[in-house]
N, C-alpha and C positions, 0 to 999 in steps of 0.2 A: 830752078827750085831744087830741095832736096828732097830725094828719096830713095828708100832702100829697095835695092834689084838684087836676084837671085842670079852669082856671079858663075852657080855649079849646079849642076843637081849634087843633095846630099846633106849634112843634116845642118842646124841653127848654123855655125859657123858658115858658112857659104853667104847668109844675106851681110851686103854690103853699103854704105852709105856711100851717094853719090850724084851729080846732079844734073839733073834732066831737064830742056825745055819746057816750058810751061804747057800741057796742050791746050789747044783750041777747041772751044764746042761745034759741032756739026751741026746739020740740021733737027730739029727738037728735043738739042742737047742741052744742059747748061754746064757752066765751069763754076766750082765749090770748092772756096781757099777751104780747106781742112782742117778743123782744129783737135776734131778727135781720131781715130780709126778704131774699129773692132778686129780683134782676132780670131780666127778662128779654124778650124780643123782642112777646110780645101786649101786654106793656105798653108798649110805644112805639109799635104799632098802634092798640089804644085812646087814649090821649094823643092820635096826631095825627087821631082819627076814625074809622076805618076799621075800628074791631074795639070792635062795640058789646057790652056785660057782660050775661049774660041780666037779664030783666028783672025778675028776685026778688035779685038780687045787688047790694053796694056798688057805689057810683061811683067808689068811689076804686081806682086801680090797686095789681095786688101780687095775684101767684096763690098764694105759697107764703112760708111761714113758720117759723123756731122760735123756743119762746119755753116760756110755764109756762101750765099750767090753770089757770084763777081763776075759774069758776063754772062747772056744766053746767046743762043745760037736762030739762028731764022728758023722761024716758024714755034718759037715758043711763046706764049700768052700768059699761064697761069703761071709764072713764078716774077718775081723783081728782083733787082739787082737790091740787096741787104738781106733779102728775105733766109733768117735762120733755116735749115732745113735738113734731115737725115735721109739717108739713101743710101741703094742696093745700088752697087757698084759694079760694072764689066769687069773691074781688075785696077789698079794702081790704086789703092787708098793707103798705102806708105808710100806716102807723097804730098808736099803742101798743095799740090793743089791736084783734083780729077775731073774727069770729064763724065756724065752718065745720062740717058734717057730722062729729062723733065719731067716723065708720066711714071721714074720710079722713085720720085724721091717726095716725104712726106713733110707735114711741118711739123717741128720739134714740139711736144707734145708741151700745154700751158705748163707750166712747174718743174717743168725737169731740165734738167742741165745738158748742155752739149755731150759732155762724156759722158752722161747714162742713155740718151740719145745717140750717141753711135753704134750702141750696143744694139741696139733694136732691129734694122731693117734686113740681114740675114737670118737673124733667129724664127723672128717676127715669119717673113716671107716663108720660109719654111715649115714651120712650125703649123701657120695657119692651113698654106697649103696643101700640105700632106696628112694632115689631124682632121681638119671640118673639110675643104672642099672636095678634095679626095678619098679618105677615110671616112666620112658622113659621121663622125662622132655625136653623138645623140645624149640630152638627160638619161641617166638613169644606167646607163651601160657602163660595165667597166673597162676602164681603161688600162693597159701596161704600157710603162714608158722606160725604156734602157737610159743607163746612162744617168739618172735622173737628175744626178748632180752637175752635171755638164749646163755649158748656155743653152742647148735644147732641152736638154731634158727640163732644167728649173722653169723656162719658159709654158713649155706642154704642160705639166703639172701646174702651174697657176690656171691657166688660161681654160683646161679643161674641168679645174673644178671651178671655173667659175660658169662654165656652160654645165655646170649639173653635171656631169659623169662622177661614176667615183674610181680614182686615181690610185692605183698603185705603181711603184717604181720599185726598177734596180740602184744598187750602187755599190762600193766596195770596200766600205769603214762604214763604224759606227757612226763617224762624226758626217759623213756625206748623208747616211742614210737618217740621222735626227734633222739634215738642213733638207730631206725632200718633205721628212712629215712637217717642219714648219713652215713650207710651202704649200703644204695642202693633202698631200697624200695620205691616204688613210692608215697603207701599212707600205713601209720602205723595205726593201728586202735585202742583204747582206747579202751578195752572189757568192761571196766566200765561203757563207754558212749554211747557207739556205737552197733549195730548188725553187726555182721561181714556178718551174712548172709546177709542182707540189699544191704551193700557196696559193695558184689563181686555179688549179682541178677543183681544189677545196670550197674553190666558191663558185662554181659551175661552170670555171672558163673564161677568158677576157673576151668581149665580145671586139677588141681593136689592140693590135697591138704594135705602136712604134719604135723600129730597131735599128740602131746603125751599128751596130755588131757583126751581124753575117754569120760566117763559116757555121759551127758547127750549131749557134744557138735558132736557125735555121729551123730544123727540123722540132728542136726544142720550142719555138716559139708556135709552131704549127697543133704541136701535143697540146699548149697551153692555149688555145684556145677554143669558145664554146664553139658548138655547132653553128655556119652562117658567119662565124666568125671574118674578120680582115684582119692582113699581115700588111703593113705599110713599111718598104724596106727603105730606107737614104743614104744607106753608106755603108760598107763591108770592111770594117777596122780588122776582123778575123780571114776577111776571104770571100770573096763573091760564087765560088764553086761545090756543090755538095752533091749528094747525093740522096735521092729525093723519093717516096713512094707517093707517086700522086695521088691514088687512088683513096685518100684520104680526103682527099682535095675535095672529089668528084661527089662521095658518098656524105660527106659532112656540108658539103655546100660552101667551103670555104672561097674566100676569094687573097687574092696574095697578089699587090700591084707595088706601087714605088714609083720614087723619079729623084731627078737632081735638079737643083734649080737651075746653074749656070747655063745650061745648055738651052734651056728652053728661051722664046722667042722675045722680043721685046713686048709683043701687045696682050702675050701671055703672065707676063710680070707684071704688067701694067694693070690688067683684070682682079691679078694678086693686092698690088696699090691700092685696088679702086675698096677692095673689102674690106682691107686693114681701115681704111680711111672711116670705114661706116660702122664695120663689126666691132674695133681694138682699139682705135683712137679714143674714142670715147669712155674705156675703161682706166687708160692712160692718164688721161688728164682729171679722170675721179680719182686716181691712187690706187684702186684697184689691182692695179699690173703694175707691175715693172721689172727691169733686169735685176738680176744678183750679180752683184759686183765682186771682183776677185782681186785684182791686180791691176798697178798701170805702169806703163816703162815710157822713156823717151823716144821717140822715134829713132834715134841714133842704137837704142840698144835692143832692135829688133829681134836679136839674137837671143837674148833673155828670153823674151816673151816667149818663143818656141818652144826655148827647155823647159819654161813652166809648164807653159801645155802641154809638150809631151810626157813631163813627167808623171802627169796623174795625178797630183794633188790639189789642182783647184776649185775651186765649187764657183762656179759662174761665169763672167765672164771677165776677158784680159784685154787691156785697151791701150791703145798707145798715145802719147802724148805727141802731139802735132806741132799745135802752135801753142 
């Protein structure tokens, strides 16, 4: 098969087209020829080094996929060989074809296409996990979301006002910040122009707030929210290290948790599946949800796709072309 592997640490130019063995599904695996892949932010982590793949998983980067069943592995029941489907992947989704856990991959939602479908099950898992099951996001509370023009961020903003919170984001133009208000957000904030802290004091605090930011917005993110408040952290684009007065912490009653998805366990992802399946599918195939779309490249031109992402200027998500 072809697929692009990460020949160096270091930036887009490093991935390379090349062709690997097909793998084989294991037990409660299946194999899924691939016709879309999603991109996204740990794969340009891993690429430049910094975000190593556990160590039972591909080397080649690509958390999430859709594409068709083409073999299962022993001890898998609920999927069939044709059956359309998208999935949270271990690693190699640039690749015609990958291998992943049966109990993380969903079925393509009625109406929607393969390629808006690949977009879905890293956002999605995330998103969900760290917003309602972690965060406990609630009607009526408000929410900040970093980033908001990013595939997380446009995701959290749908999905949170559709569960009744009211939605404010960051972003870093005009033009990102009018695509978060037509996503739902009530007010988009320019972090160029604006303090975010400022904006959410003004309205008594966010009672949740999701950041992959870090470094210094850190402390900032702590100032901006209410009393009781949560900081839900996923990724430190700025820095993972500050310097902190807890004592904030303790007298506010804040609470400050986090996680990453890759790491966490198969039956823990799976628990993740089982919700999306109940809570978001169903929003899905109303129309209600769905990804915002940015960009798509060939699989051959992997390298693209990075500089777009890393350059900052997309609003949603970047998708690679398979099959």
């Amino acid at each position: 098969m072809h697929a692009v592997e990460i020949a160096a640490p270091g930036g887009p130019e490093v991935l390379r087209l090349v062709e690997r063995p097909v793998p084989r599904p294991g037990y409660g695996q299946i194999l899924i020829r691939i016709a879309w892949a999603g991109v996204n932010r740990p794969d340009a982590l891993q690429r430049a080094g910094a975000y190593a793949p556990p160590p039972t998983a591909s080397d080649l980067p690509g958390l999430e996929a859709a594409g068709e069943v083409v073999a299962l592995g022993p001890g898998v029941s609920e999927w069939q060989v044709g059956d359309a489907v998208c999935a949270l992947l271990p690693g190699g989704g640039y690749a015609e074809y990958a291998v992943t856990p049966a109990a993380h991959a969903l079925p393509v939602p009625a109406g929607m296409g393969l390629k808006e479908a690949a977009c879905l099950p890293e956002t999605l898992f995330t998103v969900w996990s760290n917003v309602f099951m972690r965060g406990q996001l609630r009607a009526g509370e408000r929410f900040l979301v970093h980033g908001g023009s990013s595939g997380i961020g446009t995701t959290a903003i749908q999905l949170a006002r559709l569960k009744g919170a009211r939605v404010f984001a960051t972003a870093g133009s005009a033009r990102k910040c009018r695509a978060c208000r037509e996503l739902g957000a009530e007010r988009a904030i320019n972090y160029r122009e604006e303090d975010f802290v400022e904006v959410l004091r003004a309205e008594g605090g966010a009672q949740m707030i999701l950041d992959m930011v870090g470094g210094a917005y850190i402390a900032r993110n702590i100032r901006a929210l209410a009393d009781e408040g949560r900081l839900v952290q996923i990724a430190f684009l700025q820095g993972p290290k500050v310097e902190l007065n807890f004592a904030q912490i303790m007298t506010r009653r804040l609470t400050l948790t986090g996680s990453t998805l890759r790491p966490q366990s198969d039956l823990a992802k799976a628990r993740i599946a089982d919700e999306l399946r109940r809570e978001v599918w169903p929003l899905l195939e109303a129309g209600r949800l769905g990804p915002v779309m940015d960009s798509e490249f060939p699989l051959a031109e992997a390298a693209r796709a990075h500089a777009r992402m890393e350059a900052g200027e997309h609003i949603g998500k970047i998708v690679l072309r398979v099959a």
